[in-house]
C-alpha positions as CSV (number, residue, x, y, z in Angstrom):
1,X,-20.7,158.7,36.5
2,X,-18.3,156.7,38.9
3,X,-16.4,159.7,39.6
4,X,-19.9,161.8,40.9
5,X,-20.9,158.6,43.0
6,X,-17.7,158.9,45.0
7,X,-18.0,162.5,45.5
8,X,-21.3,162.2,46.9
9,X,-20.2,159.0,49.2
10,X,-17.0,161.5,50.1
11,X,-19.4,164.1,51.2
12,X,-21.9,162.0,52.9
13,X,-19.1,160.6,55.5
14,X,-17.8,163.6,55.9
15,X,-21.2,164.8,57.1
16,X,-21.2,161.9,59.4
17,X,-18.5,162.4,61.2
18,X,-19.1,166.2,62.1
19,X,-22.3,165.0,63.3
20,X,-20.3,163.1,65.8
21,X,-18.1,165.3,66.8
22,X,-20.5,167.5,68.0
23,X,-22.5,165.6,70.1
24,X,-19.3,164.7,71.7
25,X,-18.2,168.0,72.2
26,X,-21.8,168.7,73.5
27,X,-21.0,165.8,76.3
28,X,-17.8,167.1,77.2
29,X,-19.5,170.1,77.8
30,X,-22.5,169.5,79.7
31,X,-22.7,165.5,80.5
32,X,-25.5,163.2,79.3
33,X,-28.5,163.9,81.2
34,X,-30.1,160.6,81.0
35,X,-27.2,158.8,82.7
36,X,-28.5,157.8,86.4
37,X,-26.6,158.2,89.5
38,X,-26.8,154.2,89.9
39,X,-24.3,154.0,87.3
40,X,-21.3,156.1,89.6
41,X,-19.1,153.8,91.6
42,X,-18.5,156.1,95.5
43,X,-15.4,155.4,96.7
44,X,-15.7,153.8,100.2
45,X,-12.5,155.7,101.4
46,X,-14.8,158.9,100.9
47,X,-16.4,159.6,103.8
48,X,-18.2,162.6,102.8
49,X,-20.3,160.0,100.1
50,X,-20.9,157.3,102.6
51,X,-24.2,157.4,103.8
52,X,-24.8,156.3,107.5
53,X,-27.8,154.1,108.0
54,X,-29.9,154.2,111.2
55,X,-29.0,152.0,113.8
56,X,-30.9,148.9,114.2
57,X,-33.4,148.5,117.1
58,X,-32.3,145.2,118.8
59,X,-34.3,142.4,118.1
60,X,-35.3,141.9,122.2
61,X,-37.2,145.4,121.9
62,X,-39.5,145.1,119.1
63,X,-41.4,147.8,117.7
64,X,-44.9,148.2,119.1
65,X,-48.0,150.1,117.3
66,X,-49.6,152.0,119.6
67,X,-53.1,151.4,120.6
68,X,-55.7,154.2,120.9
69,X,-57.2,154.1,124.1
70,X,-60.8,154.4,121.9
71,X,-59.8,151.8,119.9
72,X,-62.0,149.6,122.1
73,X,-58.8,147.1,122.8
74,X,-59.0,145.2,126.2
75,X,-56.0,144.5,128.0
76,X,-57.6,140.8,128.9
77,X,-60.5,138.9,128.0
78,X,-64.0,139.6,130.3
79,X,-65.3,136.5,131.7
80,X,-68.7,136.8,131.5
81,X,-70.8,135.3,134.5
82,X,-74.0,134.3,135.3
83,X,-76.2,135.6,138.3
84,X,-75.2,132.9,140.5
85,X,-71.1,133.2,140.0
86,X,-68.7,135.0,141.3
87,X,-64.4,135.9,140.2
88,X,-61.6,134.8,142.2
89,X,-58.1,136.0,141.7
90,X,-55.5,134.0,142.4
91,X,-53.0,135.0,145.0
92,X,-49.1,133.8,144.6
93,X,-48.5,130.0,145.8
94,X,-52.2,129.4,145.6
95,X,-53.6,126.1,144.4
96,X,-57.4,125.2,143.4
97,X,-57.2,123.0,146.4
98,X,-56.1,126.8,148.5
99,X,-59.2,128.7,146.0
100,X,-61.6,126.5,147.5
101,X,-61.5,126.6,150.6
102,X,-60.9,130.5,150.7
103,X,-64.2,130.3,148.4
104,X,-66.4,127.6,150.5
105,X,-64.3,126.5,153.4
106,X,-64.1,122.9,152.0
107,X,-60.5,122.2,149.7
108,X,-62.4,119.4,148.5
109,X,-64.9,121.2,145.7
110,X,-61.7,122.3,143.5
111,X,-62.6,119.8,141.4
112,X,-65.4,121.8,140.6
113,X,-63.8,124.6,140.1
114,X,-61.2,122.6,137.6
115,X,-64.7,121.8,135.8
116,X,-66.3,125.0,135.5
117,X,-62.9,126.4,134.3
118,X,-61.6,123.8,131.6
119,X,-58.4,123.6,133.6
120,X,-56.5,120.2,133.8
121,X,-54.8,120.4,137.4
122,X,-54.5,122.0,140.7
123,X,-51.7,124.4,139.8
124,X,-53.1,128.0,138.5
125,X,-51.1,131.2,137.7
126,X,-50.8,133.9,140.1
127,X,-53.5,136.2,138.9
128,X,-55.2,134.4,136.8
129,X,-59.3,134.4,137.3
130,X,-61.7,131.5,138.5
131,X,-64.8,131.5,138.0
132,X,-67.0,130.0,141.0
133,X,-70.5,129.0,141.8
134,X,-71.2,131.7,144.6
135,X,-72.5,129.8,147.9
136,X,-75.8,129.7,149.9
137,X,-73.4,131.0,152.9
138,X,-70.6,133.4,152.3
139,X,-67.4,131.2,153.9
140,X,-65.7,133.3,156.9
141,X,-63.4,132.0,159.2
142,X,-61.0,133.7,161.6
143,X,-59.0,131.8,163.0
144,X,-57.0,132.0,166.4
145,X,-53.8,131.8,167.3
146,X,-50.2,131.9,165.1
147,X,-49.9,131.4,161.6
148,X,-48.0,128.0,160.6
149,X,-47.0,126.9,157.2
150,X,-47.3,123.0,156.2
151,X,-44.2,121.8,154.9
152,X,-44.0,118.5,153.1
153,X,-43.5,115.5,155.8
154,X,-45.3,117.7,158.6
155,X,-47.9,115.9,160.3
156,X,-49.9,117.5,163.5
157,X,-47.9,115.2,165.8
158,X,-44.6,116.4,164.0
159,X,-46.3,120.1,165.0
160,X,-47.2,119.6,168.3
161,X,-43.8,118.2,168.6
162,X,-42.2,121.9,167.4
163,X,-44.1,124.1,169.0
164,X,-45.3,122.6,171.9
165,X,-42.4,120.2,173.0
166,X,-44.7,116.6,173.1
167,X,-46.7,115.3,170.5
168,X,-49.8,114.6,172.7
169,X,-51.0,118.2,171.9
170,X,-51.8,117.2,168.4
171,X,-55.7,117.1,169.0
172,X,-55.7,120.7,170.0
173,X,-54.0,122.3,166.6
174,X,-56.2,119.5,164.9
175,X,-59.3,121.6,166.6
176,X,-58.1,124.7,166.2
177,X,-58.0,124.2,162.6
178,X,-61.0,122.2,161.8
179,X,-63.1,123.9,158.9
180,X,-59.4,123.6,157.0
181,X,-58.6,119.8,158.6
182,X,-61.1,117.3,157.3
183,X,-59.2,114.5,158.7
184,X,-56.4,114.5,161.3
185,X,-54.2,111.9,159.3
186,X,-54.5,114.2,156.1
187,X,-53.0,117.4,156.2
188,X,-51.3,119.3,153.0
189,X,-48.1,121.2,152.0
190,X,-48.8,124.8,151.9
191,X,-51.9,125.1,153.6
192,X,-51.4,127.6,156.8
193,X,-52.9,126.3,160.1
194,X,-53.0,128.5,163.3
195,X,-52.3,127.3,166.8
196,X,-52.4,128.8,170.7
197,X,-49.5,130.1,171.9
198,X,-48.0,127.4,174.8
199,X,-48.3,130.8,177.3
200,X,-52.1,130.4,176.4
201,X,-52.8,127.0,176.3
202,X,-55.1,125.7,179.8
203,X,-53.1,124.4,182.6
204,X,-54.8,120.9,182.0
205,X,-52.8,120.8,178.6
């Protein structure tokens, strides 16, 4: 009885281990399918294996989406205006005090125009829109003579001074520039004033 047990335990190890060697023969031979590629190790030095990535766009030029012209987009916000007001674009170096009188001849209403816009100051963007209350009388003035730029510490006697070689001829660029000069002792930085050429100036001046 002992003697048959340990021929059948003999025989059933045996069977084993030819079971073994033929799956290992059979991976020899072919290679286990179901091992991944994640489990290779690619030798840096191999440059065939190394895989080039694409180069990164810098980080100053970010990728835009483009934007279907249909797509019903707009490139800046629409004001939106009432019968009785009008758009004003800014022009470079142009202050609300500058918008207003372009707009009404009178520097003095760019307080309203701060209002009606929700700004905070008198400086505005170049380009930016303001919205205005049309007027009863469309503002035009042409003035005479050569353009002058107000620099800060200018005065109309410092002017007359400059261009006209005395300071007594202060009352004529004062009323040659009156719908811009409310008050001959107040005059601003960056405004531009005209005055007459000295070769056209009356002899009584």
């Amino acid at each position: 009885m002992k003697v048959t047990n340990y021929l059948l335990l003999l025989a059933l190890i045996a069977t084993v281990s030819c079971s073994r060697g033929t799956k290992n023969e059979e991976m020899a031979e072919g290679g286990d399918p179901s091992i991944s590629e994640a489990d290779f190790i690619v030798d840096a030095e191999d440059e065939q294996l190394i895989i080039e990535d694409e180069p990164l766009m810098a980080e100053s030029e970010p990728m835009m989406e483009e934007v279907s012209l249909d797509s019903g987009v707009a490139s800046s916000p629409q004001i939106e205006l009432s019968s009785d007001e009008g758009q004003y674009t800014v022009k470079r170096g142009e202050t609300l005090m500058m918008v207003a009188f372009n707009i009404y001849g009178d520097y003095r209403k760019w307080q309203d125009l701060r209002n009606l816009n929700g700004l905070s100051g008198q400086t505005v963007a170049e380009g930016s829109v303001i919205r205005y209350m049309k007027p009863v009388q469309e503002f035009v003035w042409n003035p005479e003579g050569l353009p002058y730029l107000i620099k800060n510490g200018d005065s109309l006697v410092s002017i007359s001074s400059d261009k006209y070689g005395t300071p007594k001829k202060w009352e004529l660029i004062y009323n040659n520039n009156r719908p811009l000069i409310k008050d001959p002792n107040l005059i601003f930085a960056g405004f531009t004033l005209y005055y007459i050429p000295e070769r056209e100036i009356a002899s009584e001046y």
